[in-house]
C-alpha positions as CSV (number, residue, x, y, z in Angstrom):
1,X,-33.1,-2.4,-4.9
2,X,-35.7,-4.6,-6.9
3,X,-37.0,-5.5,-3.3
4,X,-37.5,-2.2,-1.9
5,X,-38.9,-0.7,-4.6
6,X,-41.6,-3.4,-4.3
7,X,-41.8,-2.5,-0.9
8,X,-42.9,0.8,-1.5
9,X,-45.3,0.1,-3.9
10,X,-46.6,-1.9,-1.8
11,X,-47.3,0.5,1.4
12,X,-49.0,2.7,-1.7
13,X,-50.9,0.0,-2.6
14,X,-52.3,-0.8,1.0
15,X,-51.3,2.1,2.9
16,X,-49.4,-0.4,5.5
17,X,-46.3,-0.5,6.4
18,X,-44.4,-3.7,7.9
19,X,-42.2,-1.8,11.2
20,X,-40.6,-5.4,11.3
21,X,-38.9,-5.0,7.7
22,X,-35.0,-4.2,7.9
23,X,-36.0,-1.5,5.0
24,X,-37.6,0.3,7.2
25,X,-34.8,2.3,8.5
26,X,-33.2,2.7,5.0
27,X,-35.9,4.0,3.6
28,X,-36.4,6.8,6.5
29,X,-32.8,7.9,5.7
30,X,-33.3,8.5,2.2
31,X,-36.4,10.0,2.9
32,X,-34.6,12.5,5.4
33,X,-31.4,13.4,3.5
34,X,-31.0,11.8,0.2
35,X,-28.9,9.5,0.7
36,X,-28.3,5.8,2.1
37,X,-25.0,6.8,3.8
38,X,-25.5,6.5,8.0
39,X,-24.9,9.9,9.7
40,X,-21.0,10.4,10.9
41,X,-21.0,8.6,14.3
42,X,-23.8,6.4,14.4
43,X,-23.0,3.0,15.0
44,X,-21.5,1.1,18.1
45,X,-19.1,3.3,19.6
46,X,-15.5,2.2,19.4
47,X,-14.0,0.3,22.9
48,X,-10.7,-0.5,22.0
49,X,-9.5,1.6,18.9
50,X,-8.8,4.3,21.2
51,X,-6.2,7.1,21.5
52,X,-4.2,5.3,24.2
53,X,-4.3,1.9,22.6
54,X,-3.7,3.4,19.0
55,X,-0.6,4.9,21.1
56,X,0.6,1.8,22.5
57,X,0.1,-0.3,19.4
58,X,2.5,2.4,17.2
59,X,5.5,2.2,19.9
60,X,5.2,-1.8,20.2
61,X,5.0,-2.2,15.7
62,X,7.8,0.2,14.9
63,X,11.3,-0.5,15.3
64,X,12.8,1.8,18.4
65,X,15.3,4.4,17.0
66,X,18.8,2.8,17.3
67,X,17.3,-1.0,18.3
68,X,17.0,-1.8,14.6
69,X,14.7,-5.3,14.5
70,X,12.6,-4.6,18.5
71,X,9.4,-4.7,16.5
72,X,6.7,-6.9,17.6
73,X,4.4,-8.7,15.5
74,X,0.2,-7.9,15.8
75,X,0.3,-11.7,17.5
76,X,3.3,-10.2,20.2
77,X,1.4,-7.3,20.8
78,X,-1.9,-9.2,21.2
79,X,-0.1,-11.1,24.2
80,X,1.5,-8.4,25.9
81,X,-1.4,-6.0,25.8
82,X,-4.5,-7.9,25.7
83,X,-5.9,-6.3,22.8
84,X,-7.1,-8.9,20.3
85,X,-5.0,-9.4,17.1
86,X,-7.8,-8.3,14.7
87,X,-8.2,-4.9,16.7
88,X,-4.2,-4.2,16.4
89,X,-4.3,-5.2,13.0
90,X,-7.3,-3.1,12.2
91,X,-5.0,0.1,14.5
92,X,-2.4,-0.2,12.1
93,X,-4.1,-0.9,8.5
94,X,-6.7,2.1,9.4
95,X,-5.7,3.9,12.4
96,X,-2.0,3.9,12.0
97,X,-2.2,3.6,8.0
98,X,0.7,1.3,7.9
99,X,1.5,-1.3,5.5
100,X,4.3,-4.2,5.7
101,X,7.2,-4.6,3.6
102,X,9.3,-8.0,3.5
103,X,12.7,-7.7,4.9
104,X,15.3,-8.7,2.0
105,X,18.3,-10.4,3.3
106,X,21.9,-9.0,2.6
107,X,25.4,-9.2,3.2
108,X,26.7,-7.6,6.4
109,X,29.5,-5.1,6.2
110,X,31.1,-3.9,8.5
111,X,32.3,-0.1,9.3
112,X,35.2,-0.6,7.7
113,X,33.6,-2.2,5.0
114,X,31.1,0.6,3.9
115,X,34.2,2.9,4.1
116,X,36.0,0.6,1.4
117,X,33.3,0.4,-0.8
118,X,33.0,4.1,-0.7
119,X,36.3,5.2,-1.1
120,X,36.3,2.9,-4.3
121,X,33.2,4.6,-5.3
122,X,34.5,7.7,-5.9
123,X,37.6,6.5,-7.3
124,X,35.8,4.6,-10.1
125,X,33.5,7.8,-10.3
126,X,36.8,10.1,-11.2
127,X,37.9,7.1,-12.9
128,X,34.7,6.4,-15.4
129,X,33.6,9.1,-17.6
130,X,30.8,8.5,-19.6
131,X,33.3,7.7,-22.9
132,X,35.2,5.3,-20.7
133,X,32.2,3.5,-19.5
134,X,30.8,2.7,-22.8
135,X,33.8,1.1,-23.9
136,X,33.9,-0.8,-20.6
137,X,33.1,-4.9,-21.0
138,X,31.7,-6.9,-18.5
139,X,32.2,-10.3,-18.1
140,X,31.0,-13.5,-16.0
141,X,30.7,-17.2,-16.5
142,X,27.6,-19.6,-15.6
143,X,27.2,-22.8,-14.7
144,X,24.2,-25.1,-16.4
145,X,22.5,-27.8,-15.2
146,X,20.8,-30.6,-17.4
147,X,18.6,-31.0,-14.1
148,X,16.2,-28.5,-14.1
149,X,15.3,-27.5,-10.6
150,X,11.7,-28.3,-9.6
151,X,10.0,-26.3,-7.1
152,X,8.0,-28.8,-4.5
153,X,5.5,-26.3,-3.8
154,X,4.2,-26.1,-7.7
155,X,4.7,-30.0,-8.8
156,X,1.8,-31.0,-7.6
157,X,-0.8,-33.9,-8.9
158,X,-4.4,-33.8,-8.6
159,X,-6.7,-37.2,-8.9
160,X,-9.7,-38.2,-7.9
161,X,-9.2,-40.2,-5.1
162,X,-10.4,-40.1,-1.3
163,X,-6.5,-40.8,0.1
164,X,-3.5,-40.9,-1.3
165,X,-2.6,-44.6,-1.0
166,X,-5.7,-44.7,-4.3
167,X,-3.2,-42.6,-6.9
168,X,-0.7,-44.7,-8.9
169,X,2.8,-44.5,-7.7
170,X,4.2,-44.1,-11.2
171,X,2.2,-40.5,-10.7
172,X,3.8,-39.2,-7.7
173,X,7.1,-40.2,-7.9
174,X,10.0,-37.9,-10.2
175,X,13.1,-39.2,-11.1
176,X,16.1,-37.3,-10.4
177,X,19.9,-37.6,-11.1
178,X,23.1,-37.8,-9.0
179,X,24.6,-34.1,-7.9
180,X,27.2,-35.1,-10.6
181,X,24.4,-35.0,-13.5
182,X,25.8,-33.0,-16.8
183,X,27.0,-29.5,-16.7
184,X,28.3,-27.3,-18.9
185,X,29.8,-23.7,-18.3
186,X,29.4,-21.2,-20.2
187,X,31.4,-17.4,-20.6
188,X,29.6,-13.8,-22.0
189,X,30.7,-10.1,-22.0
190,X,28.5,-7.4,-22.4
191,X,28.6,-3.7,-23.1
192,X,26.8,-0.5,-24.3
193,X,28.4,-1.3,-27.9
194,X,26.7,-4.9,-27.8
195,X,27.6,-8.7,-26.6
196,X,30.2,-11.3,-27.3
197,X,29.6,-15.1,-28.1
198,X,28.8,-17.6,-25.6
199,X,32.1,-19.4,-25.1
200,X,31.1,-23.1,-23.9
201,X,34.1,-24.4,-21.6
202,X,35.2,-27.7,-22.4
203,X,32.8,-30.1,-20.2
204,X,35.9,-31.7,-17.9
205,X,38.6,-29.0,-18.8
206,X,39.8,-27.3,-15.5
207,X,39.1,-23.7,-15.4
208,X,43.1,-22.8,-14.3
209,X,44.3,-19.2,-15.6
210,X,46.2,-21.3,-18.7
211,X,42.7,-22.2,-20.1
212,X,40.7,-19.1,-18.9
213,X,43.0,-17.0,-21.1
214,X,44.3,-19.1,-24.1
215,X,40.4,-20.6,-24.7
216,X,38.1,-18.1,-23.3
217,X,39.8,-15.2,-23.5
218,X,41.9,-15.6,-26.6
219,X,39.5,-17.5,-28.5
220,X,36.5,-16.1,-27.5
221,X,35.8,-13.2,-25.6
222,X,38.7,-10.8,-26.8
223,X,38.1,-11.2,-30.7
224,X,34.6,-10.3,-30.6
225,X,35.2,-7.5,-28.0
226,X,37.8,-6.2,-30.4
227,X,35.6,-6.2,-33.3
228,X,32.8,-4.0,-31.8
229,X,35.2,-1.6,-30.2
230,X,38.8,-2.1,-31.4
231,X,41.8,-2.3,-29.0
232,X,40.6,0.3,-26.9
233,X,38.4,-0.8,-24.2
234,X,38.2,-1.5,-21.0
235,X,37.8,-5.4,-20.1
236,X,36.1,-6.0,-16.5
237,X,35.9,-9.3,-14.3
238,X,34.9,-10.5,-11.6
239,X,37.5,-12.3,-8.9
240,X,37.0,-15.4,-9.4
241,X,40.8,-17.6,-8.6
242,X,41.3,-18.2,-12.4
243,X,41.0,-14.8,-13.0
244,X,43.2,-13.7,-10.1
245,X,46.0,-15.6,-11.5
C-alpha cells in the first residue's frame, strides 16, 4: 500500500504516469468501483473444472450405493480420466465441497452377529433401570510393562554432522529388554458411587479362578465395593477364562 500511495503522489507530482507499472490496473479499479476486488468472471476462463468433469469426478470419489469401498483416490481418477490430480482435488475441495475422513478399523460381524448384539440390547435395556445401573460395578484387569514403549517415529537425535557415520554410536543406539522384562498386573472396578483399590496380582501367581476369587475378589475388589454400596450391587466382568470358571 506504502508503494502505491507513492505512486500516486508521484503522477501528481509530475503529471506522468508509468503504463508499464503492475499498479496500473489496480488503481483504475478502485477508481471505477471502490474497491480492489476483480469483477465476477474476469480472469482465465476455466478448461477443465467443468460441469461434465465435475460430474465424472463425484461418481469415480464416492462409494457406489451397495459397493461399499469402489471409491477411487484423486491419483486413480487422474489415470483413468486424464484430468490432472490438482484439478480433481481442486473439483472436490471447491466444486464438490467434500472433505476426507479416515476410515477406523473394526471388528466384522456378521448378520447374525448384529442380531445377537441387539437382541441383548434390549434385554439389558428392560434389564437396567437407572437405580440398577448405578449400583452396577465394572471391572477389568491390566497388564504393566516396566518397558515403556517408544515410538520410532518421535525418538529421534539431531547433531551436527554432514552423515550419519560422524554421530557417536553411544547416541543412537537404545537398549531394550527381553519380551520377558517385568510385569505386573493389576485389577480396578468402577461405578457411579466411586472406585475400588488397585489389587496388584502376585508377579508369578497364575491367574486360575482359585486366585481370581480368593485374592482379587475376596480381598480386594468385593470389600471395597461393599463399603460404597452395601451388598446390593450389581458386579460386572468381562469373559476373560478365569472369570468364566
Amino acid at each position: 500500500m506504502l508503494y502505491i500511495k507513492l505512486f500516486i503522489e508521484r503522477e501528481k507530482n509530475t503529471g506522468q504516469s508509468a503504463p508499464e507499472c503492475p499498479f496500473n490496473d489496480l488503481i483504475k479499479r478502485i477508481d471505477e468501483t471502490g474497491s480492489a476486488d476483480r469483477k465476477r468472471g474476469t480472469g482465465r476462463h476455466r478448461s477443465v473444472r467443468m460441469p461434465d468433469n465435475i460430474a465424472v469426478v463425484d461418481e469415480l470419489i464416492c462409494s457406489q450405493e451397495s459397493q461399499r469401498g469402489s471409491s477411487k483416490s484423486p491419483r486413480e481418477i487422474s489415470r483413468e480420466t486424464g484430468i490432472s490430480r490438482r484439478s480433481v482435488q481442486r473439483i472436490v475441495k471447491h466444486d464438490l465441497q467434500l472433505k476426507a475422513y479416515r476410515r477406523r478399523e473394526v471388528h466384522l460381524l456378521s448378520d447374525a452377529d448384529k442380531l445377537k448384539r441387539l437382541t441383548a440390547s434390549k434385554r439389558l435395556l428392560r434389564r437396567l433401570t437407572k437405580a440398577k445401573l448405578t449400583r452396577s460395578w465394572f471391572s477389568d484387569e491390566k497388564v504393566f510393562s516396566v518397558q515403556t514403549p517408544t515410538n520410532s517415529q518421535n525418538d529421534r537425535v539431531y547433531a551436527n554432522a554432514a552423515v550419519k557415520h560422524d554421530v557417536p554410536v553411544a547416541r543412537l543406539l537404545k537398549g531394550r529388554k527381553h519380551d520377558f522384562s517385568q510385569k505386573i498386573m493389576v485389577s480396578v472396578a468402577v461405578s457411579n458411587l466411586g472406585k475400588t483399590s488397585l489389587v496388584f496380582v502376585q508377579p508369578g501367581a497364575k491367574l486360575d479362578s482359585s486366585y481370581y476369587c480368593d485374592v482379587v475378589l475376596n480381598q480386594g475388589l468385593i470389600p471395597d465395593i461393599q463399603k460404597l454400596s452395601g451388598n446390593k450391587f450389581t458386579f460386572q466382568q468381562d469373559g476373560a477364562p478365569a472369570h468364566r470358571s
